[in-house]
RODO-2510 file (C-alpha; in nm, 4 decimals, decimal comma):
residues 422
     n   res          X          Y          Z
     1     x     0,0000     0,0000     0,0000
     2     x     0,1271     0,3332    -0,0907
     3     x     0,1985     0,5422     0,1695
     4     x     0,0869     0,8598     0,0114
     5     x    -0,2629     0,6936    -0,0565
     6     x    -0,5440     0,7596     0,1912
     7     x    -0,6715     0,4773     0,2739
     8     x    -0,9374     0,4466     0,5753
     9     x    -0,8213     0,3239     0,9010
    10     x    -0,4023     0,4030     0,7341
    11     x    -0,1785     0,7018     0,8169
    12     x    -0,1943     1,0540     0,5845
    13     x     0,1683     1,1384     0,4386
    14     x     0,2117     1,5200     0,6251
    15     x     0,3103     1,7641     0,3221
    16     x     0,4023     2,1578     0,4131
    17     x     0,1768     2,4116     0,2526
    18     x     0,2674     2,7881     0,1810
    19     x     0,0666     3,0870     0,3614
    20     x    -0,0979     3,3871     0,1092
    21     x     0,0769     3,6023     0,4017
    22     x     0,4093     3,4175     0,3991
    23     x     0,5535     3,1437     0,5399
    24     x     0,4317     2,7609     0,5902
    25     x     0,1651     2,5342     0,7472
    26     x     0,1583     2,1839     0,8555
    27     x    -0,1956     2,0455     0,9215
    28     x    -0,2073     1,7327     1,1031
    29     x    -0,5628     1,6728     1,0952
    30     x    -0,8768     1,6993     1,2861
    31     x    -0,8277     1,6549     1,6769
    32     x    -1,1208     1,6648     1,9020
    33     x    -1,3101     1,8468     1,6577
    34     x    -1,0489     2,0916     1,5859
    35     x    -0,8187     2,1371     1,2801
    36     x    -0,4968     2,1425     1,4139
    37     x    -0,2152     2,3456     1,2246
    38     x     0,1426     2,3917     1,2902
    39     x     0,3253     2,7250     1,1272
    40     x     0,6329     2,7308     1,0389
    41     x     0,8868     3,0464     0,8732
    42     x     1,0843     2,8139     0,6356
    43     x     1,0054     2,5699     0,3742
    44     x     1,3382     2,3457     0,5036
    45     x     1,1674     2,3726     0,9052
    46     x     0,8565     2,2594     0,7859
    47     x     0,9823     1,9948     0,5188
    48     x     1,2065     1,9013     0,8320
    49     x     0,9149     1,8948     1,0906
    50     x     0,6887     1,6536     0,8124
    51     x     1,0146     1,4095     0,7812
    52     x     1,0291     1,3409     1,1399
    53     x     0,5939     1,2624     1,1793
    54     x     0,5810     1,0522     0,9048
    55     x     0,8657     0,8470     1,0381
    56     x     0,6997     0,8212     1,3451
    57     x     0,3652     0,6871     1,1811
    58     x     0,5081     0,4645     0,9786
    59     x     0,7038     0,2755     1,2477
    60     x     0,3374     0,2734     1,4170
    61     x     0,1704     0,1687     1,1453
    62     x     0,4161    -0,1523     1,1131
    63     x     0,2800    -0,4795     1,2821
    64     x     0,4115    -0,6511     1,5629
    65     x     0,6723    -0,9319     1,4423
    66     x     0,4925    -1,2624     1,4548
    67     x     0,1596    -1,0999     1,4464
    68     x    -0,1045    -1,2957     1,2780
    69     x    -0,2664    -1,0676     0,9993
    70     x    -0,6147    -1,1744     0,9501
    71     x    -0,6659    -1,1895     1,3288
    72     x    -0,5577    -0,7810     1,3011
    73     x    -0,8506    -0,7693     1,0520
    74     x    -1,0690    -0,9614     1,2853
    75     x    -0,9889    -0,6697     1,5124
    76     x    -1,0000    -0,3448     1,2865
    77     x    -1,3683    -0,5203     1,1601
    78     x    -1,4663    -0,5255     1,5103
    79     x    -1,3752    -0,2105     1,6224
    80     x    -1,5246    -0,0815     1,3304
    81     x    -1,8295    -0,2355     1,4391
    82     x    -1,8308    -0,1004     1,8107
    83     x    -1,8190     0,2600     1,6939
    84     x    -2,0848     0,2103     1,5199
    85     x    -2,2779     0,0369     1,7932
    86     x    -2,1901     0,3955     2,0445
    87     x    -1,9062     0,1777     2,2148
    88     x    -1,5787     0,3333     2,2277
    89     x    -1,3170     0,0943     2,1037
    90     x    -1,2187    -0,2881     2,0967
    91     x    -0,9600    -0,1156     2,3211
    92     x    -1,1260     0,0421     2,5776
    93     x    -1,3566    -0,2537     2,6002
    94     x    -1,1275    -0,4925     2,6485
    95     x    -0,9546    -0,2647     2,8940
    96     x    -1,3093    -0,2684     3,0937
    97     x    -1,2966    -0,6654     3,0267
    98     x    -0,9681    -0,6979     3,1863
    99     x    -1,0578    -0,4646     3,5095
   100     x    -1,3532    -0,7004     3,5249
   101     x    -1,1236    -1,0051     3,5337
   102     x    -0,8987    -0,8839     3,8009
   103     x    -1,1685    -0,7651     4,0657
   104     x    -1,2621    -1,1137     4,0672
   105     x    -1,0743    -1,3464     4,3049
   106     x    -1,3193    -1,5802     4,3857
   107     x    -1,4580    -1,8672     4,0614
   108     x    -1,7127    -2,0994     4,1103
   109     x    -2,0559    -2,2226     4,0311
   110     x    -2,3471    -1,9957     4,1840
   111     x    -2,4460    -2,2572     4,4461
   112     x    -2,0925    -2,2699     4,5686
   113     x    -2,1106    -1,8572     4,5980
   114     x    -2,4614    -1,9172     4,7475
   115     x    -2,2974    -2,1308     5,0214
   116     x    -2,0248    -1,9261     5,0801
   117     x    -2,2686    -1,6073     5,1328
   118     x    -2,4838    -1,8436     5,3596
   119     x    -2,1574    -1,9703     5,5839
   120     x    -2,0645    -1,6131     5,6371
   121     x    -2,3687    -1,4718     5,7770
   122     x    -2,4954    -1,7417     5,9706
   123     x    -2,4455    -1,6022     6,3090
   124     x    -2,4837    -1,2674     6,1994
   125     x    -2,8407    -1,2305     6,0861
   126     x    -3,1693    -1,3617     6,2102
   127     x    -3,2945    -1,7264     6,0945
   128     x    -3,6095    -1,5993     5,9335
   129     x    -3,3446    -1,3582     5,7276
   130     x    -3,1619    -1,6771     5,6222
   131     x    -3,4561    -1,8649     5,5894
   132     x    -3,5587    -1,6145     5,2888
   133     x    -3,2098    -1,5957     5,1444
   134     x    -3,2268    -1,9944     5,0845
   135     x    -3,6188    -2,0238     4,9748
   136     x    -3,5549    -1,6944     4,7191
   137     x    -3,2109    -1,7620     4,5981
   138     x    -3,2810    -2,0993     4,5669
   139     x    -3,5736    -2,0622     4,3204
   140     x    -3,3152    -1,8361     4,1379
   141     x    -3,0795    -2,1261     4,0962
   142     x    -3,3569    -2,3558     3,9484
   143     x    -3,4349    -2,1085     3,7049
   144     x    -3,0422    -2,0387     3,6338
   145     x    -2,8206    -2,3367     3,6487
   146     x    -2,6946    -2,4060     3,9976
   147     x    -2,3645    -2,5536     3,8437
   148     x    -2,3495    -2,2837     3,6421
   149     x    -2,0593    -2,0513     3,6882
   150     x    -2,1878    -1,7623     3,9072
   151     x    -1,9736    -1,5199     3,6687
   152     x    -2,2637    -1,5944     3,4171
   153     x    -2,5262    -1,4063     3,5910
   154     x    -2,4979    -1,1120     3,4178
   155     x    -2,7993    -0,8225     3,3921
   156     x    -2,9378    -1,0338     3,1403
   157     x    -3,0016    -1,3110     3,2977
   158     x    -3,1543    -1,0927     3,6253
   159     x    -3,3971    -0,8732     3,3514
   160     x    -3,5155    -1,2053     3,1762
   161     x    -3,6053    -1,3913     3,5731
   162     x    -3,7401    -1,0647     3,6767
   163     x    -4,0131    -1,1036     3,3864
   164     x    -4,1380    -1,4341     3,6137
   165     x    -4,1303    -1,3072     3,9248
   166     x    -4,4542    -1,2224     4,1405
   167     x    -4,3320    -1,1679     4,4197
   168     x    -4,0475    -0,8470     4,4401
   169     x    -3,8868    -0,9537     4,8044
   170     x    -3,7370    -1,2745     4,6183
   171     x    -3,5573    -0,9292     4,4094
   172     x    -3,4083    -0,7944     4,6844
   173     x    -3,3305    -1,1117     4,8738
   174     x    -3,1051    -1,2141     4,5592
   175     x    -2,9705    -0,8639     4,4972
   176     x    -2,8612    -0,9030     4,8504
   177     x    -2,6862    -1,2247     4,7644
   178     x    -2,4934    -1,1103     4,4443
   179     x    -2,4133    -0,7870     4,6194
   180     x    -2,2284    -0,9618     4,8593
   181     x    -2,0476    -1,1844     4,5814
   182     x    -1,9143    -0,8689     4,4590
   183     x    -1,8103    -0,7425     4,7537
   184     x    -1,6042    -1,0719     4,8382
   185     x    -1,4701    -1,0600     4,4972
   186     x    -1,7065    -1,3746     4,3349
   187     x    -1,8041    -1,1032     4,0870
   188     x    -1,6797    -0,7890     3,9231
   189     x    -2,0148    -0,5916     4,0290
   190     x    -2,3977    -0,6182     4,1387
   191     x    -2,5836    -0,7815     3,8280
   192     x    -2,9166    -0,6169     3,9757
   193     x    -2,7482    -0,2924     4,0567
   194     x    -2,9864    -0,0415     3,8507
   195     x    -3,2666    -0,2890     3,7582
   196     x    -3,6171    -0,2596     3,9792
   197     x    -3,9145    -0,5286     3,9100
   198     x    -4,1960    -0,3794     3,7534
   199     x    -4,4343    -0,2169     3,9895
   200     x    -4,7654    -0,5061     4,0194
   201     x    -5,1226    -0,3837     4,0942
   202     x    -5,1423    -0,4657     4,4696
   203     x    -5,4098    -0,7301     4,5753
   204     x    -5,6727    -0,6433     4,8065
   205     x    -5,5845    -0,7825     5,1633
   206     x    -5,8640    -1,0469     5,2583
   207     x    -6,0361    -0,9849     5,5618
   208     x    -6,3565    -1,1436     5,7470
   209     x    -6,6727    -0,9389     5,7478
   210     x    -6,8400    -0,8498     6,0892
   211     x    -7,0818    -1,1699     6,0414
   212     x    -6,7935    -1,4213     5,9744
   213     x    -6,5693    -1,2433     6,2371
   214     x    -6,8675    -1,3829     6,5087
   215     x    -6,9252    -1,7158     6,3278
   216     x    -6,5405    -1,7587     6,3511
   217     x    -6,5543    -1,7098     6,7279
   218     x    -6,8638    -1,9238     6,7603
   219     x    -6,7307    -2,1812     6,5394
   220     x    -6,4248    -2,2443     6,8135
   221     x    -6,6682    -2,1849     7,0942
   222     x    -6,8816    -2,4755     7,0041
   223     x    -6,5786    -2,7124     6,9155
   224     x    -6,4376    -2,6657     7,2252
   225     x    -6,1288    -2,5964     7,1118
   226     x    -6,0346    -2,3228     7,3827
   227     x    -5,6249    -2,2929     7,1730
   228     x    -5,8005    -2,2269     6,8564
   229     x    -6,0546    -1,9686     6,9914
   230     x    -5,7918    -1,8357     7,2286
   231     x    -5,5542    -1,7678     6,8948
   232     x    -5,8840    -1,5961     6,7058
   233     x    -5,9896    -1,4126     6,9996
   234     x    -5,6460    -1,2565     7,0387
   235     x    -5,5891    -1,1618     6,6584
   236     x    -5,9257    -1,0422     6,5746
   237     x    -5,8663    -0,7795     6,8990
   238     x    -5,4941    -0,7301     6,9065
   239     x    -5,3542    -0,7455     6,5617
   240     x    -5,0527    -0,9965     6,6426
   241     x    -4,9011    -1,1237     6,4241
   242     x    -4,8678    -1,5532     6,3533
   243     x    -4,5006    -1,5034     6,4292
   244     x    -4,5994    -1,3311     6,7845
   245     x    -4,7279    -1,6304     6,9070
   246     x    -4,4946    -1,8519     6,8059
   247     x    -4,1241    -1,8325     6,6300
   248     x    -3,9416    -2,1417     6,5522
   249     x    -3,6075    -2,0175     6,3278
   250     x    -3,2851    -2,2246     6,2186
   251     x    -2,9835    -2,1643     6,4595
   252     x    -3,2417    -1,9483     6,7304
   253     x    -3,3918    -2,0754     7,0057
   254     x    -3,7777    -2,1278     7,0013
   255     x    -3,9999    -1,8781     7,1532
   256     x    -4,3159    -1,8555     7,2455
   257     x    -4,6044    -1,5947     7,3637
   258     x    -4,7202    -1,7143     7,6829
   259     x    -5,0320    -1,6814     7,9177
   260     x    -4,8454    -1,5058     8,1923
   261     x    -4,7498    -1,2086     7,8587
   262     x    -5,1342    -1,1221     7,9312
   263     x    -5,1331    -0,9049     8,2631
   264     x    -5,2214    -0,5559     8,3679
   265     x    -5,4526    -0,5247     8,0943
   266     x    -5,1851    -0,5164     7,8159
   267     x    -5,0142    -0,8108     7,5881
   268     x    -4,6494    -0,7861     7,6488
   269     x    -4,4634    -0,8970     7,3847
   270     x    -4,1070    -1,0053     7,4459
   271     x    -3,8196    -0,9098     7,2125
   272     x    -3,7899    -1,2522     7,0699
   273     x    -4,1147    -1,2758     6,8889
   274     x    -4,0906    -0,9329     6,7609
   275     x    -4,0372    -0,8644     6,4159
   276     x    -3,7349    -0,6789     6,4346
   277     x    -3,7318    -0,7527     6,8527
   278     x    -3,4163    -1,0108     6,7794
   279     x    -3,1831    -0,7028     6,6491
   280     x    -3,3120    -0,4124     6,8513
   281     x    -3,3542    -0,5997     7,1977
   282     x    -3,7260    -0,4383     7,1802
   283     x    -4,0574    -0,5936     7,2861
   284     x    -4,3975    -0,4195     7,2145
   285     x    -4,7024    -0,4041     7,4038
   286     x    -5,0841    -0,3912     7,3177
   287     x    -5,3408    -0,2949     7,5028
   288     x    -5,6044    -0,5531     7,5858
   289     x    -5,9602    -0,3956     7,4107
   290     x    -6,2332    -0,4771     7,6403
   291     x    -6,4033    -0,6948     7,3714
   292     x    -6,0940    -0,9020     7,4133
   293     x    -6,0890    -0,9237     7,8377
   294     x    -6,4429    -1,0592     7,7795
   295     x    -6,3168    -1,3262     7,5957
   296     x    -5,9682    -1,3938     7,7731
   297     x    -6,2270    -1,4037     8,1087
   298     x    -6,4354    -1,6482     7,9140
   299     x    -6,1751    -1,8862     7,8128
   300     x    -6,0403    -1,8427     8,1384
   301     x    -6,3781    -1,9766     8,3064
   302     x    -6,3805    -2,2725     8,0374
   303     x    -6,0084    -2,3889     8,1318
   304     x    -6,1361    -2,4153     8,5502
   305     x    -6,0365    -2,0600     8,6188
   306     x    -5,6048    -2,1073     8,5302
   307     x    -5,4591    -1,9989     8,2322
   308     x    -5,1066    -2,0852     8,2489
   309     x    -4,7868    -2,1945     7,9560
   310     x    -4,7721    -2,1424     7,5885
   311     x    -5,1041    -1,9975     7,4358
   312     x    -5,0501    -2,1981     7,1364
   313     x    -4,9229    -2,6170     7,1633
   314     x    -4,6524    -2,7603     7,0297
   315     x    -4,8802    -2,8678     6,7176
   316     x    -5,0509    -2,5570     6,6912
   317     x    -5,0174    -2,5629     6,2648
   318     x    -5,1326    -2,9020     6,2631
   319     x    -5,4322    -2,7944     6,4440
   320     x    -5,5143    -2,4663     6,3603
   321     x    -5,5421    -2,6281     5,9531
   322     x    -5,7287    -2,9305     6,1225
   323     x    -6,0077    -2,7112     6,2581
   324     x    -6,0196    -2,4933     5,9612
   325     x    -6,0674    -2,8211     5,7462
   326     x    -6,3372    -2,9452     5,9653
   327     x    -6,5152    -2,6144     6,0629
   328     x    -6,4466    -2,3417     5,8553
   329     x    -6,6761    -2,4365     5,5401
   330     x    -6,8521    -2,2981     5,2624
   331     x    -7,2118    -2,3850     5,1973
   332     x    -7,0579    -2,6896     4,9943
   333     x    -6,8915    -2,7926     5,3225
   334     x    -6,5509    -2,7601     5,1922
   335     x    -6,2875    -2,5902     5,3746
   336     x    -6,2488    -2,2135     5,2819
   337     x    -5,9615    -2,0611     5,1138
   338     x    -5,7559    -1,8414     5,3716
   339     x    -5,5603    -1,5562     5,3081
   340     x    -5,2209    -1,4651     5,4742
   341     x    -5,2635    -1,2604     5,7859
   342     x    -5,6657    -1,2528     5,7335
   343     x    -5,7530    -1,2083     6,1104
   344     x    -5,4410    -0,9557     6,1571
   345     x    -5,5796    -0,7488     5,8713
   346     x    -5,9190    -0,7755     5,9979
   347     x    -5,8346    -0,6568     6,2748
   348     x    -5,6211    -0,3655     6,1468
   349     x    -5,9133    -0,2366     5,9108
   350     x    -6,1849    -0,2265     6,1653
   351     x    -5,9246    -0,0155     6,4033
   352     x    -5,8844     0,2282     6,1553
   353     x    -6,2826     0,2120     6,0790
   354     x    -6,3054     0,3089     6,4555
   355     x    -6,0679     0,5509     6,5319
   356     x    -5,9829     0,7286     6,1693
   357     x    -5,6357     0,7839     6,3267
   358     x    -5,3746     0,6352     6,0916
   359     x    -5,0843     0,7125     6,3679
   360     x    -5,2287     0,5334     6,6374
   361     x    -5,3421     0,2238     6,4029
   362     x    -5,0006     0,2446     6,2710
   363     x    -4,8400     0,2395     6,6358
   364     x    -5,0290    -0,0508     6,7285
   365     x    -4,9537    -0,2357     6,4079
   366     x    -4,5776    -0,1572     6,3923
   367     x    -4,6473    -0,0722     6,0156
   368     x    -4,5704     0,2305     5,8512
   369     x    -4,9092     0,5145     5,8142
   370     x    -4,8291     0,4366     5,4316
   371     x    -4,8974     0,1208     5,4582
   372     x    -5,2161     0,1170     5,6481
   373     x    -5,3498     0,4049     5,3877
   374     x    -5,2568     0,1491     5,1130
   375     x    -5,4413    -0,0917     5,2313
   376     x    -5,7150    -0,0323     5,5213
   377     x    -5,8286     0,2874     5,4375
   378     x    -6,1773     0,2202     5,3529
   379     x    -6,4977     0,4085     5,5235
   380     x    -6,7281     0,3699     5,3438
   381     x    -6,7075     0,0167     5,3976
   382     x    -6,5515    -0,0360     5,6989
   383     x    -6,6714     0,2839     5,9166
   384     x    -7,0496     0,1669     6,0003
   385     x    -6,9625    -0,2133     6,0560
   386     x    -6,6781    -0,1079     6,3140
   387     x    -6,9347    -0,0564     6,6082
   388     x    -7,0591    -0,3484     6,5825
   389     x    -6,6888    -0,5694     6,5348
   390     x    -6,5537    -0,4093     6,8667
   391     x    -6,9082    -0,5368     6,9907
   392     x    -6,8673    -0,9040     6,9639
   393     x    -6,8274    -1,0075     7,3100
   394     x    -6,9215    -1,3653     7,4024
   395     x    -7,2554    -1,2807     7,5249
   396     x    -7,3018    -1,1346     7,1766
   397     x    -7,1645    -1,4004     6,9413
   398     x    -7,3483    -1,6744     7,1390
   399     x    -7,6590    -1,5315     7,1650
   400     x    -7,9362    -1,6915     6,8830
   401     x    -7,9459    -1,4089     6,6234
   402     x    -8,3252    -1,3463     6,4908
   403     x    -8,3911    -1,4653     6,1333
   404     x    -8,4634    -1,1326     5,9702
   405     x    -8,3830    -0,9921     5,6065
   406     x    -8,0241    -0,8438     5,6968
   407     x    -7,9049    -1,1236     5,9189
   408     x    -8,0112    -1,3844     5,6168
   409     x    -7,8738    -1,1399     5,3744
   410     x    -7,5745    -1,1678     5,5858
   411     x    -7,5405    -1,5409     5,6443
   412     x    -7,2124    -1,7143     5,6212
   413     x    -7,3849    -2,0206     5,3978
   414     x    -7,2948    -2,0108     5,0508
   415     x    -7,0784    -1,7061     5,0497
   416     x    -6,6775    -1,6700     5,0410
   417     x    -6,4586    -1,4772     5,2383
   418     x    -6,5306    -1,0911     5,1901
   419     x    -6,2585    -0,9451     5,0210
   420     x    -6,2977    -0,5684     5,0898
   421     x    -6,2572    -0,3687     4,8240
   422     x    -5,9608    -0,1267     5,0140
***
């Protein structure tokens, strides 16, 4: 190839030029979107200064010795084709390639990485935290490969399995994960740094009507089952959560709420069963409704006047989805579907129905006044039926109810769960 031909991708032969006002001009092309010219007073200094660059680019145009030719075409093509694509250079991405390579110390398959993540924080976080981390991360690794190398999870592969997820926690559970493989050095960077599951319409919570709130009670009443009624009594008034009852996590010891928790007219709930009571070393307490002293003095009465150890057995899931099979029926007599957290949500909307005070619901609740808004705020519905909920003592759920209109209207056969429309 000549080297005075112009040839794209080559080197320009530098020639001097004369000036209309005298002297002489070297232009070495366009530079950052500039034309930039060198001046010169002599022919021979500018002749002189054009001998010395073109030496210079032709000793950089030369290849390597031993360097294989068509794999230097390979590479012109390609960079060629990352300009085009807005990339820099097949330089400066290989540069970002090989800064990559060396952050990572650690190689392995993701269920190794997994493992290793899992080992280190044992110990260090909560069992129900760990818990998650396995049940989320693991339904990652079905969907990825769990022999596959964990440097293949890439922000592909995160977009593509955030497409099937429903659920957004299993999102940040495994962002939490691969954050910590980059931070040990497993990865070069946070594959689901940047990316956020697509916001889904939130599902109505499902709570029990003012009717099925008093079959509920009257159901347990008339099965005897004083743990069961005890349990329904106590979340229909209080709002406790399942988990402030009872708390069984890996590598924690078990912990229970307890009869003697219920004195001086409050529930006091000890740091262990709360939610975040493990890591702040903070219990909670409720106050004790007077609905709910009815039925605490009730129960009481039906046990021979002691109330005394764990308010829920050893067995309780076992027999809280026993009695729910056998009792808790449509007009088909088949079981009913139940919702997560029904009675706790039940009895978070008809507090807020009461009182119309988001703080104090929200102080009760331990959730956020966002959160309540979002999904109990409902008055229309809620407002004249809240009365009558904090009015279902004993005397009033056992009582025969007369056959009218409304209370057929109202009548548990044949009907599903209310879902209120919040």
């Amino acid at each position: 190839m000549s080297a005075k031909k112009k040839v794209k991708g080559a080197w320009s032969v530098l020639k001097p030029k004369s000036m209309k006002n005298g002297g002489w001009m070297v232009s070495l092309g366009m530079v950052d979107g500039k034309n930039v010219r060198r001046k010169f007073k002599t022919k021979d200094a500018a002749q002189e200064f054009c001998n010395t660059e073109n030496e210079t680019k032709k000793k950089d145009s030369k290849m390597p010795v031993g360097a294989d030719g068509a794999l230097v075409a390979e590479w012109m093509a390609m960079d060629a084709e990352l300009k085009e694509a807005g990339v820099d250079s097949l330089l400066a991405a290989g540069r970002r390639v090989l800064k990559d390579a060396k952050a990572v110390k650690q190689t392995g398959s993701a269920k190794q990485c997994f493992d290793a993540c899992h080992t280190a924080l044992t110990g260090k976080r909560r069992g129900k935290y760990l818990a998650d981390l396995r049940n989320r991360c693991g339904r990652f690794m079905r969907y990825f490969g769990q022999n596959r190398p964990v440097l293949e999870i890439t922000p592909e592969v995160i977009e593509a399995y955030l497409k099937t997820l429903k659920n957004t926690g299993d999102f940040k559970t495994i962002s939490a994960w691969l954050g910590w493989a980059a931070r040990n050095r497993w990865l070069p960077s946070n594959p689901c740094q940047g990316l956020k599951p697509e916001e889904t319409p939130q599902a109505n919570v499902v709570i029990l009507s003012t009717v099925e709130s008093s079959r509920m009670l009257k159901a347990a009443v008339l099965s005897e089952n004083w743990d069961v009624l005890a349990t329904v009594a106590i979340s229909l008034f209080a709002g406790l959560r399942p988990e402030e009852f009872r708390k069984r996590a890996k590598g924690e010891a078990p912990a229970d709420l307890l009869w003697d928790d219920v004195k001086d007219g409050h529930l006091s709930i000890r740091p262990e069963l709360c939610k975040n009571g493990r890591r702040s070393g903070k219990g909670r307490t409720v106050l004790i409704e007077p609905v709910l002293k009815d039925w605490i003095d009730f129960i009481r009465v039906k046990k021979g006047g002691i109330l005394s150890g764990r308010i829920q057995p050893s067995n309780w899931k076992k027999i809280w989805e026993s009695w729910r099979h056998d009792h808790w029926l449509d007009a088909d007599k088949k079981p009913r579907p139940w919702g997560k957290d029904q009675l706790r949500h039940t009895f978070g909307s008809y507090h807020l129905a009461r009182g119309k005070n988001l703080g104090e619901t929200s102080f009760i609740m331990e959730n956020s006044p966002k959160v309540l808004k979002k999904h109990y705020w409902n008055w229309e519905t809620l407002g004249s039926q809240a009365a009558m909920y904090w009015a279902l003592t004993p005397t009033q759920v056992l009582e025969t109810p007369k056959r009218d209109s409304a209370s057929r209207t109202n009548s548990i056969a044949g009907k599903e769960p209310i879902v209120e429309a919040l």
